[in-house]
C-alpha positions as CSV (number, residue, x, y, z in Angstrom):
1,X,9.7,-7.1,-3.2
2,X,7.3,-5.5,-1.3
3,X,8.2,-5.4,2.8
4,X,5.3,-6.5,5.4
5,X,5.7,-3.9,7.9
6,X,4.6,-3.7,11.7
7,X,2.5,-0.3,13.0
8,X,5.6,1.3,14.0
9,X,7.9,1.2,11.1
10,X,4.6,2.6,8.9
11,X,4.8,5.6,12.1
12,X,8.1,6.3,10.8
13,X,8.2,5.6,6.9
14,X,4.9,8.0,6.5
15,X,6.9,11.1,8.0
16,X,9.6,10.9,5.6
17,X,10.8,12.3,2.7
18,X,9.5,9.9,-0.2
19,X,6.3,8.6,-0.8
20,X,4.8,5.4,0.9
21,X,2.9,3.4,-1.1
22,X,0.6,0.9,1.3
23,X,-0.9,-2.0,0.4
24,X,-3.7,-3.2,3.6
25,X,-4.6,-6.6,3.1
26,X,-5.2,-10.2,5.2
27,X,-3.9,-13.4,4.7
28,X,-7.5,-15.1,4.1
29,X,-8.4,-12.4,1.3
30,X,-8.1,-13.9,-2.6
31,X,-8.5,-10.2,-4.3
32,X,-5.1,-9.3,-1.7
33,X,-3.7,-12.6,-2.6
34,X,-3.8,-11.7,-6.6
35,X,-2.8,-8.4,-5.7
36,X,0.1,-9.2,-4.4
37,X,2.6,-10.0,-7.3
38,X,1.5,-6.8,-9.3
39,X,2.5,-4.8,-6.6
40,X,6.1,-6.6,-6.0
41,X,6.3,-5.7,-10.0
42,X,5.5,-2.1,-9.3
43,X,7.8,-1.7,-6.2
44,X,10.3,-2.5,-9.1
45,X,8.7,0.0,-11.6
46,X,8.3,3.3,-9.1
47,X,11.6,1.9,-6.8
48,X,12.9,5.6,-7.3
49,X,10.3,7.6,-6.7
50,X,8.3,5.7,-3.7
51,X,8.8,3.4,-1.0
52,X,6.3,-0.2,-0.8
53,X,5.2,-2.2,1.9
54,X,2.1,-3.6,2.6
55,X,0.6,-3.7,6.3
56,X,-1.9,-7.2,7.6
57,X,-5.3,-5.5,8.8
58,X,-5.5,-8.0,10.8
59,X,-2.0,-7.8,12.9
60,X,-2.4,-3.6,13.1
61,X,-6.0,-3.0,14.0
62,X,-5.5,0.4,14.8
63,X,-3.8,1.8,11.8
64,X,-6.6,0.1,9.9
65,X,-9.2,1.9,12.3
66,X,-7.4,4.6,11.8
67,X,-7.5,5.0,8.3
68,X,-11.8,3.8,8.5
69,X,-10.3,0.7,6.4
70,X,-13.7,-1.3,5.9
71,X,-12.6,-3.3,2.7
72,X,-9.3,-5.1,1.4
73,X,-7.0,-5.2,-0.8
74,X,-7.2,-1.4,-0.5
75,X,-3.7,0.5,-1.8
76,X,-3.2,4.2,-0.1
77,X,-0.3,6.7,-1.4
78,X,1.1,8.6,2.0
79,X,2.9,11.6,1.2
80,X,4.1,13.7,4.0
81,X,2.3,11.9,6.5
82,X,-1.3,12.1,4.8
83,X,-3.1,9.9,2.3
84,X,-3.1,11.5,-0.8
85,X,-4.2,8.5,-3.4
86,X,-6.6,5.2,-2.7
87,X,-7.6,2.1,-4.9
88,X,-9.7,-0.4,-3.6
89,X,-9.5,-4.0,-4.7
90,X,-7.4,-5.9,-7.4
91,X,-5.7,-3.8,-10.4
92,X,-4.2,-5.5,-13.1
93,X,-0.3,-4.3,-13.6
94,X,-1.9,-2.0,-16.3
95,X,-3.9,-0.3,-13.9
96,X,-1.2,0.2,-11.5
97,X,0.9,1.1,-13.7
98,X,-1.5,4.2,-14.8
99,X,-2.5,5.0,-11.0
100,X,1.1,5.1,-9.5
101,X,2.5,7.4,-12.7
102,X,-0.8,10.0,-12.0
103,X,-0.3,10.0,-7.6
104,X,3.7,9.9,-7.4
């Protein structure tokens, strides 16, 4: 299962030792909403090699600023405090699947 997080518990999780794998979305947004169980099946799939949560765009405006985040669902790989990988938008498992084995 993938953990909602709040701006200071991403602060933290980004500076450590494993990957952080982000998924930004809002509660209003059907492409986050379909999203959503493909990446609770890869937080099972990569559990060893990264850590999942997603963050509301809505709730942590300034992480979302930060990051120039202009379009939802939009998954970001953080390793050692920087984004290293984006997709933007649904994925099918397949997809993620191929992404998350390439950027982790």
């Amino acid at each position: 299962m993938v953990e909602n997080i709040n701006a200071e518990k991403f602060e933290e999780l980004i500076k450590g030792d494993k990957p952080v794998v982000c998924d930004f979305y809002a509660d209003w947004c059907g492409p986050c909403k379909m999203l959503a169980p493909v990446m609770d099946k890869m937080s099972e799939e990569f559990a060893d090699k990264a850590v999942f949560v997603k963050i509301n765009v809505e709730e942590s405006f300034e992480i979302a600023s930060r990051y120039k985040i202009s379009s939802i669902p939009l998954v970001i790989i953080f390793k050692n405090g920087e984004a290293s990988a984006k997709s933007l938008g649904y994925i099918s498992s397949s997809e993620a699947s191929k992404f998350f084995s390439e950027n982790l």
